[in-house]
Every structure is written in C-alpha cells, then in structure tokens.
PASEBA-1860 file (N, C-alpha, C; in nm, 3 decimals):
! residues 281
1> XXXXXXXX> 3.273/1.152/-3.634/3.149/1.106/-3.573/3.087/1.216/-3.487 ~ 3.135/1.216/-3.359/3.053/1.388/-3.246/3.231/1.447/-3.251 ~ 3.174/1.602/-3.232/3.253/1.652/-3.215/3.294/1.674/-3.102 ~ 3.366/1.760/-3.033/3.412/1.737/-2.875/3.275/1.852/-2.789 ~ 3.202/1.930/-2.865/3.110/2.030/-2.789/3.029/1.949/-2.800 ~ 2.975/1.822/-2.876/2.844/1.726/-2.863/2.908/1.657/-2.728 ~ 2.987/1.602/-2.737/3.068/1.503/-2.674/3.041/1.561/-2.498 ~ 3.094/1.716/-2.508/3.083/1.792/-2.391/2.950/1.821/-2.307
9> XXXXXXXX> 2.842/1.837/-2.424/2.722/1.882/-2.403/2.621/1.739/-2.310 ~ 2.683/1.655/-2.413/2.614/1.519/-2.353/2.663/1.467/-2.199 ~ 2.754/1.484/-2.168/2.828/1.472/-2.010/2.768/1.561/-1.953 ~ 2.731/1.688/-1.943/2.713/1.791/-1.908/2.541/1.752/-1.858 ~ 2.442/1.718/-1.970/2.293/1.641/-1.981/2.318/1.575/-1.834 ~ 2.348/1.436/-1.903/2.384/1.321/-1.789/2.410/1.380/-1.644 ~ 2.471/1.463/-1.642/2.565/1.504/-1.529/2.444/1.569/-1.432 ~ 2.346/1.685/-1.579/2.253/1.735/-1.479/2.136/1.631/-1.404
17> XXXXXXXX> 2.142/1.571/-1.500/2.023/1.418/-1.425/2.070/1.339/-1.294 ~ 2.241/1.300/-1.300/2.264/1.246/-1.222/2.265/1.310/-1.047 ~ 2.342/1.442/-1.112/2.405/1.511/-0.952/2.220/1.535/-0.870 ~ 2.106/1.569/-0.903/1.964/1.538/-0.794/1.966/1.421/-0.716 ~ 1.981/1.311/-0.816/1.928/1.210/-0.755/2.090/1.152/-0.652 ~ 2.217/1.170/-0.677/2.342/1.176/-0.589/2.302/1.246/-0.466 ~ 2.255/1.383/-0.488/2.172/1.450/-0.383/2.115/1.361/-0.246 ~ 2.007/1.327/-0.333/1.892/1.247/-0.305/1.965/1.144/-0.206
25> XXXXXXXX> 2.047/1.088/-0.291/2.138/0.931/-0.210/2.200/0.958/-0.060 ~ 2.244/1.101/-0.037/2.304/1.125/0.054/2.228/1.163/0.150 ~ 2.109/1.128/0.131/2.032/1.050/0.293/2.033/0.939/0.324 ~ 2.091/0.890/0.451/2.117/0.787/0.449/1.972/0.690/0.541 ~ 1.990/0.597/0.518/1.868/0.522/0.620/1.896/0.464/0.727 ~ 1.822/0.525/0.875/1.882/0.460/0.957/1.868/0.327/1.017 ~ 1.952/0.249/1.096/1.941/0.118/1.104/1.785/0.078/1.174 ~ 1.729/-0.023/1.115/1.586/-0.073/1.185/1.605/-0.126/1.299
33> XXXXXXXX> 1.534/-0.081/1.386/1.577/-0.191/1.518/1.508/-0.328/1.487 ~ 1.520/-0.419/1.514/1.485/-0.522/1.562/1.388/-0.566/1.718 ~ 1.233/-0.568/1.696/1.136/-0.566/1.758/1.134/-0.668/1.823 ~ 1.065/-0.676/1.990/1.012/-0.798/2.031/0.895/-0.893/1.994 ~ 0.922/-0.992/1.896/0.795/-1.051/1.853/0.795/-1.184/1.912 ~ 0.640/-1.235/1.974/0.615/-1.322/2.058/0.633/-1.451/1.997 ~ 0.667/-1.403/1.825/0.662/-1.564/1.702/0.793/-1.576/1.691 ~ 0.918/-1.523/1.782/1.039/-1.482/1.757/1.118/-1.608/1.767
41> XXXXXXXX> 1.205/-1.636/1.717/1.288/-1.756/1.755/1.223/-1.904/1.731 ~ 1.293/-2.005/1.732/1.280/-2.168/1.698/1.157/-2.188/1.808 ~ 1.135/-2.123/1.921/1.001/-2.163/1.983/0.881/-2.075/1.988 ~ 0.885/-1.920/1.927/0.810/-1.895/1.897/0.664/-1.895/1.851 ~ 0.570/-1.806/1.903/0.448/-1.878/1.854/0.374/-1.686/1.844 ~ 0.249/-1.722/1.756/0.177/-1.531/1.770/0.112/-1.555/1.861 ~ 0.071/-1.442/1.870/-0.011/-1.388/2.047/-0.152/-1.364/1.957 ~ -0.279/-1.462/2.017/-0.343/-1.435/1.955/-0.445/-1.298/1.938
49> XXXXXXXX> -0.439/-1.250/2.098/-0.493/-1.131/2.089/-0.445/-0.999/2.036 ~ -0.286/-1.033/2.036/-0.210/-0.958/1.959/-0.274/-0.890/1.794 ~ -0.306/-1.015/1.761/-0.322/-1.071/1.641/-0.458/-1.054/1.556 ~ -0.574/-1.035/1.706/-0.689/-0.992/1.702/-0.668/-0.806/1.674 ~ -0.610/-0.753/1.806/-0.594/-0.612/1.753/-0.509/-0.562/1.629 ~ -0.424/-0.671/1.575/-0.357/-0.601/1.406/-0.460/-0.631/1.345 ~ -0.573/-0.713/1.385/-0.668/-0.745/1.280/-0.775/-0.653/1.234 ~ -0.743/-0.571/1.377/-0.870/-0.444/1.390/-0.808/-0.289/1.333
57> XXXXXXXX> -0.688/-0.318/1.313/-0.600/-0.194/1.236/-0.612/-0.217/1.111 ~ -0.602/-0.326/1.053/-0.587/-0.368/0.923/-0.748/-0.328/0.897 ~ -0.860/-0.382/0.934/-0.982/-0.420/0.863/-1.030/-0.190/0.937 ~ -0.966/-0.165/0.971/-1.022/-0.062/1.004/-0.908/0.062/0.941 ~ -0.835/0.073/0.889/-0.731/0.172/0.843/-0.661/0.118/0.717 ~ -0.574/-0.047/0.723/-0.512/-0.067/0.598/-0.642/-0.084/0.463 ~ -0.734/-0.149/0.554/-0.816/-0.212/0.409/-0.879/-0.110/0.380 ~ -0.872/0.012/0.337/-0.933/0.123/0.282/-0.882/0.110/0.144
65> XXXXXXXX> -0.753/0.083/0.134/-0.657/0.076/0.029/-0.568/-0.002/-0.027 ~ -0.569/-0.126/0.067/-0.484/-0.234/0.073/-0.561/-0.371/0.041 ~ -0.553/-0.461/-0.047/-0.627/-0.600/-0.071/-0.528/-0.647/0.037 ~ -0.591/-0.824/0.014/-0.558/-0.928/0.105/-0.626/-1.067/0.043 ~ -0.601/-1.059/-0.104/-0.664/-1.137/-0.174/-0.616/-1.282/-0.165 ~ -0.579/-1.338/-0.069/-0.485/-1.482/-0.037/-0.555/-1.535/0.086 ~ -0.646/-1.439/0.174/-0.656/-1.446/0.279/-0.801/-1.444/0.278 ~ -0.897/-1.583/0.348/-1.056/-1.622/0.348/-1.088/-1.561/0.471
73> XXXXXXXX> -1.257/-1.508/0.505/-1.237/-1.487/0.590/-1.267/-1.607/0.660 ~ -1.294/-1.762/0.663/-1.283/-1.854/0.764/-1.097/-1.839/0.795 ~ -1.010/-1.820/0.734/-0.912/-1.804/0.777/-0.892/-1.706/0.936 ~ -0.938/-1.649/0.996/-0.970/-1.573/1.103/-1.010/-1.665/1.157 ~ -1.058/-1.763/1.130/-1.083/-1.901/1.261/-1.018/-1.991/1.292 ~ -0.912/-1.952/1.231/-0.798/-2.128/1.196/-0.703/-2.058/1.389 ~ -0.712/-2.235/1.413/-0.634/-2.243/1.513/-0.504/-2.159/1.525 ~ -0.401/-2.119/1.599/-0.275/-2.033/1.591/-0.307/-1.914/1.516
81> XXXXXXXX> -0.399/-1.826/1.448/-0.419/-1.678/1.425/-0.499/-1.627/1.533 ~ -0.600/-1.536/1.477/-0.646/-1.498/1.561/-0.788/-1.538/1.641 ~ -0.830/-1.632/1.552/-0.876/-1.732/1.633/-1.034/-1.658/1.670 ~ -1.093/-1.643/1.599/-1.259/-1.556/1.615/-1.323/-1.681/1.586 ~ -1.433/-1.693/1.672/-1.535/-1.774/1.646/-1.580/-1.768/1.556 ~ -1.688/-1.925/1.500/-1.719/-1.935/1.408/-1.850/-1.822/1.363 ~ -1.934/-1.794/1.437/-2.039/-1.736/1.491/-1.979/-1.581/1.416 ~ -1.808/-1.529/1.512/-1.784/-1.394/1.460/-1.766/-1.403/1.326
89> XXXXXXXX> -1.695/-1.499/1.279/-1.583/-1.486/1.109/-1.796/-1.485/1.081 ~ -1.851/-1.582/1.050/-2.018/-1.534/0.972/-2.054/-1.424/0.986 ~ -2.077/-1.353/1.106/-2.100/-1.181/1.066/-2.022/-1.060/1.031 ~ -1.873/-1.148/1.034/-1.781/-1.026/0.956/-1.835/-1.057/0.839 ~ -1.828/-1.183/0.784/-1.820/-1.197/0.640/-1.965/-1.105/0.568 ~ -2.064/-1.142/0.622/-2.195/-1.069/0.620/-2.150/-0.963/0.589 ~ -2.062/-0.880/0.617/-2.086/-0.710/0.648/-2.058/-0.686/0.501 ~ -1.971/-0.714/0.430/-1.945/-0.745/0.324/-2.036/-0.764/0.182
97> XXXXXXXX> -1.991/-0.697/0.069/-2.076/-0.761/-0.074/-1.962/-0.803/-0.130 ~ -1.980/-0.931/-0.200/-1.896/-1.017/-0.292/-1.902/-1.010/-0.454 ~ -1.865/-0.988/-0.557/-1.912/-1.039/-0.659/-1.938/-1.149/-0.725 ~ -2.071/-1.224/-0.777/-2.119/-1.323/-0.764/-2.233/-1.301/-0.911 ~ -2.152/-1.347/-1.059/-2.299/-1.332/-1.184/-2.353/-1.410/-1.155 ~ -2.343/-1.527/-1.051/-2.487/-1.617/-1.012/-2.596/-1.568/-0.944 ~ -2.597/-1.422/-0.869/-2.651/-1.406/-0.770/-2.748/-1.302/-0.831 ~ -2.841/-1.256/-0.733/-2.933/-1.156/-0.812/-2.836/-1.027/-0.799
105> XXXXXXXX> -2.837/-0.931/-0.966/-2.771/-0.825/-0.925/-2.632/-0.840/-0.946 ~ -2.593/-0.964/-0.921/-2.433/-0.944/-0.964/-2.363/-0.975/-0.815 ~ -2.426/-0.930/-0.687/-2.387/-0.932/-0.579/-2.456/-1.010/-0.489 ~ -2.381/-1.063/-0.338/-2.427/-1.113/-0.262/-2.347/-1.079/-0.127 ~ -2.431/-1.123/-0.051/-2.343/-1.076/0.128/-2.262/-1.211/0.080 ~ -2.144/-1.156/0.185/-2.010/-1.262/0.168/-2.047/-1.380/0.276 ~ -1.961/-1.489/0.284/-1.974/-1.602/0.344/-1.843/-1.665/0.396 ~ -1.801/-1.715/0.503/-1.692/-1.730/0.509/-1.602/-1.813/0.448
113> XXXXXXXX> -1.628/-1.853/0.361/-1.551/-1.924/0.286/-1.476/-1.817/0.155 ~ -1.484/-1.701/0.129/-1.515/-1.571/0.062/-1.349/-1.559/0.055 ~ -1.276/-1.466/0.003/-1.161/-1.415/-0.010/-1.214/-1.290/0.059 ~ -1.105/-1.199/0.112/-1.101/-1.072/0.176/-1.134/-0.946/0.045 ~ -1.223/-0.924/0.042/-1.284/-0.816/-0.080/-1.202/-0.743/-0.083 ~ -1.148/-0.688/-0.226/-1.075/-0.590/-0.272/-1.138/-0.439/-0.226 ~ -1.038/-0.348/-0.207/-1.137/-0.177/-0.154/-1.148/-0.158/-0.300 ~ -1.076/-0.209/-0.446/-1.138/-0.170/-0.545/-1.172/-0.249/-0.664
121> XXXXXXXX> -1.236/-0.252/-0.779/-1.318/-0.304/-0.824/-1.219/-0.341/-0.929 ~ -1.090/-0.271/-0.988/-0.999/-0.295/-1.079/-0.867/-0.225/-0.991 ~ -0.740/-0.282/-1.129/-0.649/-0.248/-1.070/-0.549/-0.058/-1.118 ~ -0.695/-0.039/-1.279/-0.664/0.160/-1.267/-0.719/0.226/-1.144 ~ -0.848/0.155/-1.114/-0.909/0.227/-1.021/-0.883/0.232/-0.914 ~ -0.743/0.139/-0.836/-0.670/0.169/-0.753/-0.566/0.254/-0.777 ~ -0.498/0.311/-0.878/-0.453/0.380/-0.928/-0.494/0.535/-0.884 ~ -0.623/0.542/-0.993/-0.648/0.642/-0.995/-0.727/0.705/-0.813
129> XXXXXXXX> -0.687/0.634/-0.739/-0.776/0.653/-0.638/-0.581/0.724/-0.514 ~ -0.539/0.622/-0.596/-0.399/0.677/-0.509/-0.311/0.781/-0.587 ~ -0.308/0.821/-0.680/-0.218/0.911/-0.734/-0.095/0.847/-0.848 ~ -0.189/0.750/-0.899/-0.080/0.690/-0.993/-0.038/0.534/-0.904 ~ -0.019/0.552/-0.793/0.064/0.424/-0.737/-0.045/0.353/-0.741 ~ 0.006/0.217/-0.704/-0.050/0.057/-0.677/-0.048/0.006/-0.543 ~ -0.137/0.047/-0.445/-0.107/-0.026/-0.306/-0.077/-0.154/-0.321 ~ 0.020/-0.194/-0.289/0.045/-0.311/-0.260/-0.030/-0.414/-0.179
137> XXXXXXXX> -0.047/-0.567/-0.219/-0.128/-0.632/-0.169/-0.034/-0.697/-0.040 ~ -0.164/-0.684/0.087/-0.091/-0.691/0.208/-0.058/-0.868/0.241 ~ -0.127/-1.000/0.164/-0.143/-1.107/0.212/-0.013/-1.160/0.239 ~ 0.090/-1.141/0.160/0.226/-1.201/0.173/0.344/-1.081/0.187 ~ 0.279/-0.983/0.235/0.390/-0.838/0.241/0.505/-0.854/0.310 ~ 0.476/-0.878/0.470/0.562/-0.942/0.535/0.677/-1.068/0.502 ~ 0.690/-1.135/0.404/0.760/-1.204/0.390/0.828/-1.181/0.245 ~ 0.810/-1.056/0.203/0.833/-1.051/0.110/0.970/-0.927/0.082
145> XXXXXXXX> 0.913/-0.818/0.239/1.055/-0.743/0.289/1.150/-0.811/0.380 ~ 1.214/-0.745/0.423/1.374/-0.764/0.480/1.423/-0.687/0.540 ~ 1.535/-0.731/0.617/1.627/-0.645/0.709/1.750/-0.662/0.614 ~ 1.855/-0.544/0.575/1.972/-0.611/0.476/2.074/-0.600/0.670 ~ 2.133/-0.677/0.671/2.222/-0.710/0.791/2.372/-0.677/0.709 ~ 2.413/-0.574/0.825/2.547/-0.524/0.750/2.643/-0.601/0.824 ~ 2.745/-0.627/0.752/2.891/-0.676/0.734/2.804/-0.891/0.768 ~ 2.888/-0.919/0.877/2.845/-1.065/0.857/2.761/-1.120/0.978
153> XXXXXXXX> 2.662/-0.950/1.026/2.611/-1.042/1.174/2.468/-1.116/1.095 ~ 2.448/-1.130/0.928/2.325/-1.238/0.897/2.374/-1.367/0.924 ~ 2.526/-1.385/0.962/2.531/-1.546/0.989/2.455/-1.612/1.090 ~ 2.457/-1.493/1.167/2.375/-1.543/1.322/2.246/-1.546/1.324 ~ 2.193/-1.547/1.210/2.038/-1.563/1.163/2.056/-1.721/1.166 ~ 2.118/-1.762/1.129/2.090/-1.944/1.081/2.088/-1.997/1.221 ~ 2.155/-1.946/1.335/2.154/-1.964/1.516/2.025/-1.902/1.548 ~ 1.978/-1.844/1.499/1.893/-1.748/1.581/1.746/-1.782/1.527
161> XXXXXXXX> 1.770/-1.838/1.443/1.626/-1.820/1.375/1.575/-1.722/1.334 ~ 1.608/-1.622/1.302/1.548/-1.461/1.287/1.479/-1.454/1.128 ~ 1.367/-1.472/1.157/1.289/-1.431/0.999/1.186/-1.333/1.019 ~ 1.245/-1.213/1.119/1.137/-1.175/1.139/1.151/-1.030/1.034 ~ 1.229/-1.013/1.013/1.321/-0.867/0.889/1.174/-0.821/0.842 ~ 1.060/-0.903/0.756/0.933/-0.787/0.717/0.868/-0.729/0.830 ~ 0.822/-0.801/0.957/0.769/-0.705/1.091/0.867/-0.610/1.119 ~ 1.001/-0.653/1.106/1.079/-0.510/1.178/1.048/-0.399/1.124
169> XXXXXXXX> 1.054/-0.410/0.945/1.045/-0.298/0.875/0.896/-0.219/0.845 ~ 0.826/-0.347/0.850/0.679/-0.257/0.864/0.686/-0.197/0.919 ~ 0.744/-0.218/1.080/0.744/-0.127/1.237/0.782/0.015/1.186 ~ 0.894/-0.026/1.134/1.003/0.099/1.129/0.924/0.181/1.064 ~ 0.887/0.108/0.935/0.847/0.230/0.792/0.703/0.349/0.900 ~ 0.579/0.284/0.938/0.515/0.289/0.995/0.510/0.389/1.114 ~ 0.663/0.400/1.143/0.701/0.508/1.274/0.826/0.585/1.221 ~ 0.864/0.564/1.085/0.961/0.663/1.004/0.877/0.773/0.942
177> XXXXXXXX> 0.807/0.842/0.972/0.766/0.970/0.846/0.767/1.080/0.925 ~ 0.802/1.188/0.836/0.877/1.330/0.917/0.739/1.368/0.860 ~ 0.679/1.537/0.952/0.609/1.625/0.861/0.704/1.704/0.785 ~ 0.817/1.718/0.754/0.871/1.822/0.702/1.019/1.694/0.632 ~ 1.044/1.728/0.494/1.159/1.615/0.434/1.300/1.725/0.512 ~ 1.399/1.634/0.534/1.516/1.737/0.584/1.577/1.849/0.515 ~ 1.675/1.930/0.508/1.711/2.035/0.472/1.800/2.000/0.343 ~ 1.762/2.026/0.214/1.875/1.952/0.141/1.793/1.852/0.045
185> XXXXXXXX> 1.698/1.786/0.095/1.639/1.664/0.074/1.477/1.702/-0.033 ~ 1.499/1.692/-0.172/1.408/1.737/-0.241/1.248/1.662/-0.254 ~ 1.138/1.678/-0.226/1.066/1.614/-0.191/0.965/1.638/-0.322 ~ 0.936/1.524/-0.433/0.812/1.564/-0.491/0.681/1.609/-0.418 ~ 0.635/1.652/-0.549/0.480/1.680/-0.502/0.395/1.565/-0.452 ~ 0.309/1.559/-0.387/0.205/1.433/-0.375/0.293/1.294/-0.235 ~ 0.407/1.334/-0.221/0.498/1.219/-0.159/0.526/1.281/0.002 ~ 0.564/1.192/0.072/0.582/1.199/0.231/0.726/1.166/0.279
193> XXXXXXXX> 0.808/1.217/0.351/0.921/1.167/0.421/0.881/1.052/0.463 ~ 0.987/0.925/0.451/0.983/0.841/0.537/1.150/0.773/0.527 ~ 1.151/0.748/0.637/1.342/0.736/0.688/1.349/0.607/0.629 ~ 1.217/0.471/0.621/1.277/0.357/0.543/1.265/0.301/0.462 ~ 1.195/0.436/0.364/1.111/0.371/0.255/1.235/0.381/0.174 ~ 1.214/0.323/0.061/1.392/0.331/-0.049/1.332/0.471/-0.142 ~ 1.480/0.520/-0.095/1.439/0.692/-0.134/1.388/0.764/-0.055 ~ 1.291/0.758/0.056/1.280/0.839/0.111/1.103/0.915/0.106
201> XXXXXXXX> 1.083/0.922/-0.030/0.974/0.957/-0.094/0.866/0.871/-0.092 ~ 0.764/0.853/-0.019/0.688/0.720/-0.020/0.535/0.836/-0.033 ~ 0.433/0.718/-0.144/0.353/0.798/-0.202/0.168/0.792/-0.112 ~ 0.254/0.703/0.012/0.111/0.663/0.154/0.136/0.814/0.248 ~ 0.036/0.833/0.254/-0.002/0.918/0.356/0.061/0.866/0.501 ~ 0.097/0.937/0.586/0.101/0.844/0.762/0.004/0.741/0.798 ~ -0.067/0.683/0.765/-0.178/0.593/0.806/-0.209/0.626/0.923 ~ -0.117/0.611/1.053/-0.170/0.597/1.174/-0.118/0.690/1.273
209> XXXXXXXX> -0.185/0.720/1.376/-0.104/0.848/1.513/-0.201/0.811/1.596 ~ -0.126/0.862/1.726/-0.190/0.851/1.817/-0.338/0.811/1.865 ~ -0.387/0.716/1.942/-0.558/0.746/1.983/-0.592/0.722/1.866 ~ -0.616/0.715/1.729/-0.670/0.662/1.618/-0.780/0.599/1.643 ~ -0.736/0.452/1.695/-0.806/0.391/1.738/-0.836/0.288/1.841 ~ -0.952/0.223/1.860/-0.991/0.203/2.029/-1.029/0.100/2.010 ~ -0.920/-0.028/2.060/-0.894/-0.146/2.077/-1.002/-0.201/2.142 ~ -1.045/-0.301/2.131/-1.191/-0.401/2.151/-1.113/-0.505/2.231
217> XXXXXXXX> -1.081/-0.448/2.362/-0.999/-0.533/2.460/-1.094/-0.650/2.451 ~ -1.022/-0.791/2.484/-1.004/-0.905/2.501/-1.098/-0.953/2.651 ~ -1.178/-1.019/2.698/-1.204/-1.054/2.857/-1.056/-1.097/2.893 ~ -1.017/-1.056/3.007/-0.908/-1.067/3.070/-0.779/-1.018/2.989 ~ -0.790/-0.962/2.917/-0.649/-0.857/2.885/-0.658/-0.724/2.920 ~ -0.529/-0.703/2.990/-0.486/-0.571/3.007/-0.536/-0.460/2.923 ~ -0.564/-0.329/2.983/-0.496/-0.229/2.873/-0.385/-0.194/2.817 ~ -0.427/-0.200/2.673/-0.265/-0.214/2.533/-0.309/-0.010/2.549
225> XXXXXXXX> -0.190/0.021/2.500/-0.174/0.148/2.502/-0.222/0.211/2.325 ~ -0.296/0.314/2.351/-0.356/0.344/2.202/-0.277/0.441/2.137 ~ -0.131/0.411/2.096/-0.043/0.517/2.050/0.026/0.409/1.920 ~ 0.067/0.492/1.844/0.109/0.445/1.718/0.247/0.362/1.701 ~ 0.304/0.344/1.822/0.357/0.210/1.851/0.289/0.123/1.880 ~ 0.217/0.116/1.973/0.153/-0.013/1.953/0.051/-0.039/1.814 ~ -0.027/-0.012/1.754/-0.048/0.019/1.636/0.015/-0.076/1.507 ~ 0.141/0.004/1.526/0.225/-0.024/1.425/0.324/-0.171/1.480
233> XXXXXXXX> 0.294/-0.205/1.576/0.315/-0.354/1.626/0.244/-0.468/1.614 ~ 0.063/-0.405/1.607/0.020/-0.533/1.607/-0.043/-0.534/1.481 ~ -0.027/-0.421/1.421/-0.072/-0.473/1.263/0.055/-0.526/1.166 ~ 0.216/-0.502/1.219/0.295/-0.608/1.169/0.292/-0.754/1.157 ~ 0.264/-0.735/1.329/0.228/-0.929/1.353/0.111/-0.959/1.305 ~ 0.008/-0.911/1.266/-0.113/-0.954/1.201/-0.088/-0.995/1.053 ~ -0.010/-0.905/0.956/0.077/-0.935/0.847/0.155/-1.045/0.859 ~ 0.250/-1.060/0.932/0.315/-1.198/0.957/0.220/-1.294/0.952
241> XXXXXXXX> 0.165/-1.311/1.046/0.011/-1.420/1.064/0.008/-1.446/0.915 ~ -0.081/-1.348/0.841/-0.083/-1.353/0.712/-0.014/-1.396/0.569 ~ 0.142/-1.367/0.591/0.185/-1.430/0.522/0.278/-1.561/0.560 ~ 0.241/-1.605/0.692/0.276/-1.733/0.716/0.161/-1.756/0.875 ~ 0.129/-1.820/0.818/-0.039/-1.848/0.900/-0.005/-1.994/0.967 ~ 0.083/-2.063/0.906/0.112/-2.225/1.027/0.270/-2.213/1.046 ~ 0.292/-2.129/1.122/0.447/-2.085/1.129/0.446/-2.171/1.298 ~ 0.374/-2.166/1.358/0.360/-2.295/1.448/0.389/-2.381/1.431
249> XXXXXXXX> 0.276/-2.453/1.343/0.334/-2.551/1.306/0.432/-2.600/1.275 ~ 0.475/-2.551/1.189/0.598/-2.547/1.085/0.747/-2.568/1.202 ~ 0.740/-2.448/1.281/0.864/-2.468/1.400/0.817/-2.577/1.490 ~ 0.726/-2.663/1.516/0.704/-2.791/1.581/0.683/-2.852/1.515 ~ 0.701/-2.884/1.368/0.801/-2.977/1.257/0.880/-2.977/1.304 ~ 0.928/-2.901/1.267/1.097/-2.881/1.277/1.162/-2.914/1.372 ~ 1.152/-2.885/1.505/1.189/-2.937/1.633/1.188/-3.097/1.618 ~ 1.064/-3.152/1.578/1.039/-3.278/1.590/1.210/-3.356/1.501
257> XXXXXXXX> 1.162/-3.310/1.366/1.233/-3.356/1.271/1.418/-3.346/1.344 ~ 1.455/-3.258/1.370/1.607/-3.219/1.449/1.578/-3.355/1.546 ~ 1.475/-3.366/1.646/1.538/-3.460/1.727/1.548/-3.636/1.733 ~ 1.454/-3.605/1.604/1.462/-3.760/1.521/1.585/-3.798/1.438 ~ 1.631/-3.723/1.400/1.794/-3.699/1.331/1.880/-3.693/1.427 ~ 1.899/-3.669/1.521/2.004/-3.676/1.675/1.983/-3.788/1.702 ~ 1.842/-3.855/1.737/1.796/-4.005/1.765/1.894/-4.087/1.687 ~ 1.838/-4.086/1.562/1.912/-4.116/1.445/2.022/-4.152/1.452
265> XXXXXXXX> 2.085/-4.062/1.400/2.237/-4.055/1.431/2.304/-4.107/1.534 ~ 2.223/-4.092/1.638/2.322/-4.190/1.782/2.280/-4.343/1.769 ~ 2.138/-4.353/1.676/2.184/-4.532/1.672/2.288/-4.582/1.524 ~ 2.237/-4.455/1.461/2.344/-4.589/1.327/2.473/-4.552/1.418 ~ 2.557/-4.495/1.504/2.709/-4.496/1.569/2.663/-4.601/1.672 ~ 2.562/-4.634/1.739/2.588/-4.735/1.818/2.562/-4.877/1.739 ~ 2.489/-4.889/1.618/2.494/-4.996/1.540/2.637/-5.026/1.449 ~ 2.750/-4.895/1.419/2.845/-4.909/1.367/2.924/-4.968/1.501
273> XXXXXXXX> 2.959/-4.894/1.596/3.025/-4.981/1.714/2.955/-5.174/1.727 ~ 2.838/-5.185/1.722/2.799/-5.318/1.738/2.893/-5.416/1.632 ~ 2.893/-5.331/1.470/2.893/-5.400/1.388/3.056/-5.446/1.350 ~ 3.158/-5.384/1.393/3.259/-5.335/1.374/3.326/-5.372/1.521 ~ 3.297/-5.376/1.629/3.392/-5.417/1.767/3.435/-5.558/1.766 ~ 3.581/-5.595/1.787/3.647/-5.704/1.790/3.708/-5.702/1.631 ~ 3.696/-5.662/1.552/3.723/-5.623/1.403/3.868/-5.584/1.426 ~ 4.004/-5.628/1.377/4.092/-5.501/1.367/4.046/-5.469/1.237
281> X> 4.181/-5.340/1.261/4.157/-5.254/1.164/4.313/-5.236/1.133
END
C-alpha cells in the first residue's frame, strides 16, 4: 500500500502544520476578573444612567460595524433600561433612514417602533468592509459568552447567582489588546493581540482609548471618568441590558416564586401534623 518514505513524508507534512499552531497554544489566557456590576446577584438591578452612557458608546463607536437587529428603538424607553423619553427615543429614531418599498424612494426617517438599522446593507458588504470577517451582531452578545470557571468554584454560581461571565469578558477582551503580539507569538497580517480573544488574533481594531469620548452627564450625576475602563464598563452593561432587557423583572419573579414555595411548604407540614396527630404509627 505506502511505503515507509510516504508513510514518513506524511508525519513529517502534518507535523509541519501542527508544531505553529502548538506554538500558537502556548500562550496562555489570563484569568478574567470578575467586575462590579450593579445587575449583580439575586437582587440586582442596571444602573440606568450607567446604561444611558453604554448607550452612547455603542450608538457612537460599536454601531459603525456592529448590528443590533433584536433591539427597537422604543426599546430605549422601556422601564429598567435606559429609560429616554418618549420625546428622545422620536428624535433618535428620526436621525435615521429605514428601508421601506412603501415609501417614496425606497426610504423613510425611522420611527420608534423601527429595529436598530444595520451599518450595512448586506451581509458581503459587511465582509468586505471588515477584511473578510463578520462583526458579530451585538443584541444577544452578552449572553451568549462566558467565563469557563476552573476546577469546581462554578458550583458557587448556583449560590451566587453569577450570570454575569458575557460583561466580564467583554470588559476583559475590550482592555486585553497589546500594540505589539509577544515574543514567540506569530501574528497574521490584518489581526491585533488580544489576551482574551481565543487565539489571541482578533480581526477588530482596539475600538476604544482614552478621552474618546465625552459622556452627556446625567442632571445630578457625578463625573464618570473618560478612560477606557470606564468605557469598556458601560458599554458591557448596555449589552447585558440588551440581551436580557427584564432581568428585573425576572429576579422579582423569582424572589416572589421562592417565597411562595417556603409559604408552601410550611403549610402542607403543618396540615400533615393536623392530619396525622393522635394517629399511631
């Protein structure tokens, strides 16, 4: 069938393909911290101004390149996000053209009832606009990454409530990129260091640094600091928002439901004692 120099030659192939990318592996990723988020835990809730400034990172830096096709803009008015008047969500939506073959032209100013307009018109032409890749759509991003929790401290997620693993890692990815890949560490053309992207090689530019940009403080809020931590904080929690928008709610279900089941439970044992005392057994 092969002789032993095919046999040799072919290990040898393989071998050269494998030992780069072995290379490659032996960067390791370092652990994500785990962020303070105000939606954190069984009582958790978002900060809405928080929520307002990821909104002003996103609509001013992600959406150049990023859809949000899940997300209306009357959604920006719903109670627990970020909560813009009705008055604001109508002239965001305005700023906007929609596609519409009912309308003259093909187009119309948007309305809030509208989906969040794509930055492109198809999905080559996001392509060809990024270098081959597919930005990923931001509406459900957040819930869609993770923290992997080494050895068995994810048990203490089911105590803790911790679902917060896509904000951590946005954080991280967001404040992981080197200008220079490490020593050793082969970097295609067109690609960027980043400590948490898988591989290392991620095909986004840095998005954000320092002073970028200039937060549309709140009446009565502090000054937030304009550095790419904060930044990269409140356009996580704005993502969260996004891909779970009644997470309020949802944890004041839940509370409710737990203490109706404790209720519960302590009358059918005091109806089993009623039903059952003077009974032997």
């Amino acid at each position: 069938m092969f002789n032993t120099k095919t046999i040799l030659a072919a290990v040898a192939l393989v071998a050269g393909f494998a030992l780069p990318a072995m290379a490659q592996e032996g960067h390791s990723t370092p652990p994500i911290e785990k962020q303070s988020w105000s939606f954190a835990g069984i009582f958790g809730t978002y900060d809405q101004n928080q929520l307002q400034r990821g909104f002003q990172v996103f609509r001013e830096v992600c959406s150049s390149c990023h859809s949000a096709r899940l997300i209306a803009f009357r959604n920006l008015a719903e109670e627990g996000g970020p909560s813009f008047s009705e008055e604001q969500v109508k002239a965001l939506a305005a700023e906007y053209e929609v596609a519409d073959p009912t309308a003259d032209g093909g187009v119309r100013k948007g309305v809030p009832a509208d989906r969040w307009p794509s930055p492109f018109a198809t999905e080559q032409d996001a392509r060809d606009a990024n270098g081959g890749a597919l930005p990923p759509d931001f509406s459900v991003l957040a819930k869609a990454r993770g923290v992997k929790e080494e050895g068995l401290w994810w048990v203490l997620n089911y105590f803790t409530g911790y679902s917060e693993g896509g904000p951590d890692y946005i954080h991280a990815l967001l404040n992981g990129y080197h200008e220079e890949a490490p020593e050793g560490f082969e970097l295609p053309e067109g690609k960027y260091y980043n400590d948490y992207f898988p591989g290392h090689a991620i095909g986004m530019a840095p998005p954000l640094q320092d002073g970028q940009i200039t937060y549309e403080v709140a009446e009565g809020e502090t000054e937030v600091p304009l550095t790419l931590q904060q930044y990269s904080t409140d356009v996580a929690a704005f993502m969260m928002w996004m891909g779970e928008p009644h997470l309020a709610g949802r944890k004041q279900t839940g509370f409710v439901v737990l203490l109706f089941l404790i209720g519960f439970a302590g009358l059918m044992y005091l109806t089993k004692r009623r039903i059952w005392q003077g009974i032997e057994h």
